[in-house]
GUZA-178247 format. One record per residue (C-alpha): x, y negated, z; residue in one letter. Coordinates in Angstrom, 3 decimals. Last residue first. Layout:
N
+----------+----------+----------+-------+
|        x |        y |        z | lumza |
+----------+----------+----------+-------+
|        X |        Y |        Z |     a |
...
+----------+----------+----------+-------+
// end
This chain:
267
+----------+----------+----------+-------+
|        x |        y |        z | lumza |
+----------+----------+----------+-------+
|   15.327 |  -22.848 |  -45.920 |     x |
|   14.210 |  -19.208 |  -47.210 |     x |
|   13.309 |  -17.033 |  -44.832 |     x |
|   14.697 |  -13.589 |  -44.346 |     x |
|   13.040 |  -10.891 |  -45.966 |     x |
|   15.963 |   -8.527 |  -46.500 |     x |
|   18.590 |  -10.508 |  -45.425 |     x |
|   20.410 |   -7.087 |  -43.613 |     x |
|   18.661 |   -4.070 |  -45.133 |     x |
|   20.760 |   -1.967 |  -42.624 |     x |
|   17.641 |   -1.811 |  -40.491 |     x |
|   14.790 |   -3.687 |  -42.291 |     x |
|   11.871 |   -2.251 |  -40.228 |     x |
|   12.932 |    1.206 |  -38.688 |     x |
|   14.200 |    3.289 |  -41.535 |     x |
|   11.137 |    5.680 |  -40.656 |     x |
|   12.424 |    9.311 |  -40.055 |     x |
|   12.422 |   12.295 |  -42.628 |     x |
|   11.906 |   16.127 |  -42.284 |     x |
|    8.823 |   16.179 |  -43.162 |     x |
|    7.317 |   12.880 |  -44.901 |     x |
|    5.231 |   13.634 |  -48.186 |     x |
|    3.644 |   16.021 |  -45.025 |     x |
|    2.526 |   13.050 |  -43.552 |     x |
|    0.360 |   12.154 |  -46.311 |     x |
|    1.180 |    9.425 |  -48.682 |     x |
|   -1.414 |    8.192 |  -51.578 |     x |
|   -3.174 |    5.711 |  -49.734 |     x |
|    0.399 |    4.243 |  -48.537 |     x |
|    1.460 |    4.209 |  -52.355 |     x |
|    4.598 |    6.007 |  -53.326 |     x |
|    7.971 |    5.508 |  -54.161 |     x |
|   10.451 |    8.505 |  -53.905 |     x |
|   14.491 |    8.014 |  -54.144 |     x |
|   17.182 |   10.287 |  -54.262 |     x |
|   20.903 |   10.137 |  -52.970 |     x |
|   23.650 |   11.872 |  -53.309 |     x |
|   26.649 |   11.475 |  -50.594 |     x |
|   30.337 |   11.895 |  -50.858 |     x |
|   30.861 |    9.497 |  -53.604 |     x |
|   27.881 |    7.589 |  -54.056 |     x |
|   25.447 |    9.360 |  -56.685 |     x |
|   22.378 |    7.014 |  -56.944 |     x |
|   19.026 |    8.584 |  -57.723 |     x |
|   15.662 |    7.467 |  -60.084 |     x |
|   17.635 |    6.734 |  -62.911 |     x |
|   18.638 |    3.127 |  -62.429 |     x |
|   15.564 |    2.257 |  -64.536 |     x |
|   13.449 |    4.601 |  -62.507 |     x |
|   13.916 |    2.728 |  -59.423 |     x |
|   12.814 |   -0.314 |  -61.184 |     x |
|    9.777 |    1.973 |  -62.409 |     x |
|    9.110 |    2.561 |  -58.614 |     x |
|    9.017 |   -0.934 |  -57.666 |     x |
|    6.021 |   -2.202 |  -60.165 |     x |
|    3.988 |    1.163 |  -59.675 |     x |
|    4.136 |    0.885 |  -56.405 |     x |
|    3.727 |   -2.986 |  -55.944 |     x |
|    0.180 |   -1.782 |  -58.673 |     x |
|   -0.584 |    0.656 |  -56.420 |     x |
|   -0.976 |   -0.768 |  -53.254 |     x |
|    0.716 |   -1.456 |  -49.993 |     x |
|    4.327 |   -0.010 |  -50.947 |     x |
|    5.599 |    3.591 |  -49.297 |     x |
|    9.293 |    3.814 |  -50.202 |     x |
|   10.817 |    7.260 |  -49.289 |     x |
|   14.519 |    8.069 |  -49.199 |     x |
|   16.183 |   11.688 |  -49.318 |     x |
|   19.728 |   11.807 |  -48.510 |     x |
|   21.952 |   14.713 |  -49.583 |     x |
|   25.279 |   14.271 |  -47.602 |     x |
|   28.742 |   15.582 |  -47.625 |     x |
|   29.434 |   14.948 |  -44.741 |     x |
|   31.707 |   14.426 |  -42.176 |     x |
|   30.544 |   12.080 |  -39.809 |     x |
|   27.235 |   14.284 |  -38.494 |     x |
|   24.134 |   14.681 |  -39.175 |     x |
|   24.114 |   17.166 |  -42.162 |     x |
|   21.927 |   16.170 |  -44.226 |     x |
|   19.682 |   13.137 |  -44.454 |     x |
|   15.795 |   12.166 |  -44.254 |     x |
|   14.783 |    8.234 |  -44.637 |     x |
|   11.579 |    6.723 |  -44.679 |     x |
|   11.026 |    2.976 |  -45.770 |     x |
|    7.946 |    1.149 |  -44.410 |     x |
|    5.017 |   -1.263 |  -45.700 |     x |
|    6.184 |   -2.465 |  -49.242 |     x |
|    3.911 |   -5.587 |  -50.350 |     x |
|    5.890 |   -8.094 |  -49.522 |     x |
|    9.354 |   -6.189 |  -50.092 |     x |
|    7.515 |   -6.716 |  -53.730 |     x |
|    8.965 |  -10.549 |  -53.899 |     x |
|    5.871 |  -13.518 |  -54.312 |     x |
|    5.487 |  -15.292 |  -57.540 |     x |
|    3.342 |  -12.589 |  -59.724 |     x |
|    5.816 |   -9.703 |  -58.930 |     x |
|    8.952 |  -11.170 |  -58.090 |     x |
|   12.503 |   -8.967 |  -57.767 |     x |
|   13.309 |   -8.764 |  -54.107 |     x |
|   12.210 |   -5.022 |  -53.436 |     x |
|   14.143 |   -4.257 |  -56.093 |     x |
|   17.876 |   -5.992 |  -55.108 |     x |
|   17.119 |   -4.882 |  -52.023 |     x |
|   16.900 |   -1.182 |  -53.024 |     x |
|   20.116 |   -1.121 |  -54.646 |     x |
|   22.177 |   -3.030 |  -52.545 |     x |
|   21.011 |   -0.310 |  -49.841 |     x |
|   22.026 |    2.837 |  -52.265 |     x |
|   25.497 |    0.883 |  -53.112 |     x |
|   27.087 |   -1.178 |  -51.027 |     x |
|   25.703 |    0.144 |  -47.660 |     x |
|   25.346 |    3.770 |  -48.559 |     x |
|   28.767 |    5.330 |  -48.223 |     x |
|   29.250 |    3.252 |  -44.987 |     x |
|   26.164 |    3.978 |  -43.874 |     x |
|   26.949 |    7.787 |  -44.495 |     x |
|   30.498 |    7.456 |  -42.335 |     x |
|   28.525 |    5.378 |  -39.162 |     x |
|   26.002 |    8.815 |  -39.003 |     x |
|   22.550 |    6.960 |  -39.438 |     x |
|   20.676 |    5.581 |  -35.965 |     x |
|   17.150 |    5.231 |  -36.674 |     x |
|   15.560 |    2.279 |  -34.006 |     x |
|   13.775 |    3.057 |  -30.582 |     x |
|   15.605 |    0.409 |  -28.838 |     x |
|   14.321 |   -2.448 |  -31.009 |     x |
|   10.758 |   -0.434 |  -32.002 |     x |
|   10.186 |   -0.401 |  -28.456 |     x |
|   10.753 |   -4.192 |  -28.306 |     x |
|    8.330 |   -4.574 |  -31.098 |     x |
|    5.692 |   -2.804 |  -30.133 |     x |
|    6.038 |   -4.859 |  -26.695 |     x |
|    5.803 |   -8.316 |  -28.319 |     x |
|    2.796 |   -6.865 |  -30.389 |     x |
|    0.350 |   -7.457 |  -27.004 |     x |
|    0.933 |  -10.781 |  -27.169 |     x |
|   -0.540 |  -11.162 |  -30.149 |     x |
|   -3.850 |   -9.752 |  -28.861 |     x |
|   -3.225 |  -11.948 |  -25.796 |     x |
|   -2.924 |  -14.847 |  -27.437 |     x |
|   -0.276 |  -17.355 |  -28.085 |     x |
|    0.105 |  -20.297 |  -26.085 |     x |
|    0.147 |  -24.381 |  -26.823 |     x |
|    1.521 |  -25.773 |  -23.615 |     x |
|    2.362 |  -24.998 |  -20.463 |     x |
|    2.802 |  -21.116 |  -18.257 |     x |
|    2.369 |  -22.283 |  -15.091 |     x |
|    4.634 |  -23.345 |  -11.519 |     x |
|    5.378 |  -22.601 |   -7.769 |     x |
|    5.598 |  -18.787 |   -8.860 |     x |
|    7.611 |  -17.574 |  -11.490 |     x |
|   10.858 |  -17.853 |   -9.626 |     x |
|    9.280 |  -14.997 |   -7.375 |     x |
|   10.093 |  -12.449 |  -10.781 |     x |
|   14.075 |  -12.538 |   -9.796 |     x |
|   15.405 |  -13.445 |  -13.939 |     x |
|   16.234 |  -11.355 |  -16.514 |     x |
|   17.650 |  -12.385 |  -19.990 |     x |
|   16.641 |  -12.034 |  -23.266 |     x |
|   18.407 |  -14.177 |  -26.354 |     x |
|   19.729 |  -11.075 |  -28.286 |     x |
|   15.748 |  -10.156 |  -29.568 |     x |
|   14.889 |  -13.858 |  -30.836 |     x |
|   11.853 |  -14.917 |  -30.650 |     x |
|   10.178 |  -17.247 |  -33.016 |     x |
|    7.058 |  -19.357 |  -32.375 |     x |
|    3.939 |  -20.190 |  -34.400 |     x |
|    1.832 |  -23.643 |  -34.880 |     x |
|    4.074 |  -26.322 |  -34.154 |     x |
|    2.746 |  -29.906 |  -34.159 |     x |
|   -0.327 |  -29.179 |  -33.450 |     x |
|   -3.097 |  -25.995 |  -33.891 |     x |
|   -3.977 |  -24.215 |  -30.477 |     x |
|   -3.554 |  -20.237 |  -30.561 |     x |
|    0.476 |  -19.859 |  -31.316 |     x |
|    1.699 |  -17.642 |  -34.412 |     x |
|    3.597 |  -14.699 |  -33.830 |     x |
|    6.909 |  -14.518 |  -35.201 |     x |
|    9.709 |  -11.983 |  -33.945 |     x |
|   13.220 |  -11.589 |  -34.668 |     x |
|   16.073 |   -8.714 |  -34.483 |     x |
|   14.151 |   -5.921 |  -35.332 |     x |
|   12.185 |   -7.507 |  -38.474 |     x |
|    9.528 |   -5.691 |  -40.091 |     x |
|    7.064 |   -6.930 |  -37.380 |     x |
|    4.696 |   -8.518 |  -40.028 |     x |
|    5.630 |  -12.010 |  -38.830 |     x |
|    9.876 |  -11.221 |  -38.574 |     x |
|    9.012 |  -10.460 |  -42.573 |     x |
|    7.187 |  -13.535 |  -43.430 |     x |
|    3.788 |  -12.246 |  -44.911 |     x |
|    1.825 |  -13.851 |  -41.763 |     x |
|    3.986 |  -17.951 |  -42.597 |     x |
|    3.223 |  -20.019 |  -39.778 |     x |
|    4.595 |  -23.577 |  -39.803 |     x |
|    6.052 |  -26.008 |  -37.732 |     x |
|    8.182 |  -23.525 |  -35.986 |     x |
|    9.053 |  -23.735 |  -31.972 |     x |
|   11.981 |  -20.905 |  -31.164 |     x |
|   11.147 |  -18.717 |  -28.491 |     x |
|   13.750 |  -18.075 |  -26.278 |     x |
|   13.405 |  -14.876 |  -24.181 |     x |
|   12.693 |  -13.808 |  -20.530 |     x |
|   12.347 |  -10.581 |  -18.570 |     x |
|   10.715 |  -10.397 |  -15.589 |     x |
|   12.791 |   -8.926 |  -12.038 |     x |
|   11.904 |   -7.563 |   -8.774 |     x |
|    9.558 |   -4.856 |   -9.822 |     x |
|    9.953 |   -1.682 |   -6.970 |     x |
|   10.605 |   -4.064 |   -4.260 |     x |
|    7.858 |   -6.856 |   -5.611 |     x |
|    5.327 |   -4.402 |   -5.487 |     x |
|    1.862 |   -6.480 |   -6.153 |     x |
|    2.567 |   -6.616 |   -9.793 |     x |
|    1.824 |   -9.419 |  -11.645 |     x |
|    4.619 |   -9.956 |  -14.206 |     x |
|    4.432 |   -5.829 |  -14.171 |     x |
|    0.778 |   -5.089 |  -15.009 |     x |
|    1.662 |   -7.677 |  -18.317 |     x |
|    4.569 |   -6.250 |  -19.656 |     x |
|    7.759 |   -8.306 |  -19.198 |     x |
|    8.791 |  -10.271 |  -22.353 |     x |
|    7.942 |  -13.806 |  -21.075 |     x |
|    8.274 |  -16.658 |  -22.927 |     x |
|   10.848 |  -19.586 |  -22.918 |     x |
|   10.592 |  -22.586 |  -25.034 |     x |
|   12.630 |  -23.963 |  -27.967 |     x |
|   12.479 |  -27.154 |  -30.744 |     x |
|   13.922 |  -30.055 |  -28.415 |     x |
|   15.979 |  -27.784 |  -26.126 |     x |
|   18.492 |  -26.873 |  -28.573 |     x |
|   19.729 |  -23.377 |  -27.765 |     x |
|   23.110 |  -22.335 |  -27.354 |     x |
|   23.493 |  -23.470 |  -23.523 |     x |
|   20.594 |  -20.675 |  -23.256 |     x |
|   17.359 |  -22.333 |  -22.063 |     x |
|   16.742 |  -22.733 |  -18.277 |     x |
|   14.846 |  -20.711 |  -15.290 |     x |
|   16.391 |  -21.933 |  -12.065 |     x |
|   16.650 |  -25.743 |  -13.369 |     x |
|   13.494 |  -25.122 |  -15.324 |     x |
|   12.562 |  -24.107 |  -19.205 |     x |
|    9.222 |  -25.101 |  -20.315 |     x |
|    6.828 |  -22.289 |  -20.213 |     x |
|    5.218 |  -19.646 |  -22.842 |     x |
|    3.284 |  -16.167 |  -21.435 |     x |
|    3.743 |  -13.420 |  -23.818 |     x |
|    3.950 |  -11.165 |  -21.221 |     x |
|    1.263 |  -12.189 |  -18.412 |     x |
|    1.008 |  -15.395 |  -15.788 |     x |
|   -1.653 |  -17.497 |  -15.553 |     x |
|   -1.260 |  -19.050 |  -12.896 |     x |
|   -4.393 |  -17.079 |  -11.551 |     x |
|   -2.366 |  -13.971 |  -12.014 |     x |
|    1.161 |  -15.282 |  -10.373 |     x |
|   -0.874 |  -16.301 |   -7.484 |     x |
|   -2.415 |  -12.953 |   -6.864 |     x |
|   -0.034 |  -11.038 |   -7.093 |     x |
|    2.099 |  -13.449 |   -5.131 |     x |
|   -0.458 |  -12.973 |   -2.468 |     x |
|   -0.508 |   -9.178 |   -2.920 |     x |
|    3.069 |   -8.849 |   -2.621 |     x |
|    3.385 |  -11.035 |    1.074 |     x |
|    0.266 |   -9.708 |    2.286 |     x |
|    1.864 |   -5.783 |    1.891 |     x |
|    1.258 |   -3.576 |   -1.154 |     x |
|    0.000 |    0.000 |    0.000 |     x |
+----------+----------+----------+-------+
// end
């Protein structure tokens, strides 16, 4: 049983307001990164919610905090906005103004004792709980990520990922067809830092017509590339059209991992 002292903060902490995707100004205990300009950035809170407000302050002492980076603008097909992106995340905030959606970066958390919360409220525009909700889909997706033998990415990295990018980049009525590709699956053999390999890589685009427009550019370069040590083939398919036996034996290339720019915005 939580003693006075835990259930009061509880308590406090709730009607403050207080869950994970909460946003608040920085303070003197809680501030920004020295890296971070403080003009355009805000804090929010990674912590799950039924944590920030736990009653057993022994057993959850901490909450997790990240910058979020104000943007003016709110862009749902940008890459860090659809989740594709480990690294960043977009989500856009609830109350139009000068900034409408914020950016969080994954290397900017930090933990902090959880009682520093209280004494104060999340301020400004927010983002809601829905939203909120994708901060910890994403995290788990951070940690969670494919891990391919070092030797094979270094096979791969010039020449089957250089590939793809350069395809899922070329414009299909004004807008690149990494828009409209939902996941990348990967299968390889053996596991290990020897080799040799024989990868197998799915591409699963949103409709038919992105899959019919990025698997005849795979086509063009014959449908496989041969990297020394490693051959590689590659499958395009439609998500309607892809069952999960298409996928045995293969893992999801988690968002844009060893894609690099993939996606990024354009200044």
């Amino acid at each position: 049983m939580a003693d006075a002292f835990g259930r009061k903060q509880a308590e406090a902490l709730l009607l403050a307001g207080w869950r994970q995707g909460a946003l608040f100004a920085p303070t003197d205990k809680i501030p920004l990164p020295s890296a971070a300009d403080g003009i355009d950035n805000i804090l929010v809170v990674l912590t799950q919610s039924c944590t920030v407000v736990s009653e057993r302050l022994n057993s959850d002492p901490v909450v997790e905090v990240a910058t979020a980076k104000l943007l003016k603008k709110f862009n749902a097909k940008d890459q860090a906005a659809t989740g594709k992106s480990f690294r960043k995340l977009i989500l856009p905030l609830e109350q139009d103004g000068e900034y409408n959606a914020i950016e969080i970066d994954i290397n900017s958390r930090r933990l902090y004792p959880r009682d520093l919360l209280l004494g104060f409220a999340p301020s400004g525009s927010q983002i809601s709980e829905p939203n909120a909700r994708k901060i910890g889909g994403w995290m788990a997706r951070y940690f969670s990520r494919v891990a391919l033998p070092n030797a094979l990415v270094e096979k791969m990295k010039e020449t089957t990922f250089e590939l793809i990018k350069s395809v899922l980049k070329t414009e299909q009525e004004g807008e690149p067809l990494h828009m409209n590709t939902k996941s990348i699956y990967i299968g390889w053999d053996p596991d290990d830092e020897v080799g040799p390999y024989q990868v197998r890589i799915t591409i699963v685009c949103s409709d038919q017509q992105a899959t019919e427009a990025v698997d005849r550019l795979i086509i063009e370069t014959g449908g496989s590339v041969v990297v020394e040590g490693a051959a590689v083939s590659i499958n395009v398919s439609s998500a309607d059209a892809t069952f999960l036996a298409d996928l045995e034996g293969l893992v999801r290339l988690t968002e844009w991992d060893y894609l690099t720019d993939l996606g990024e915005p354009q200044d």
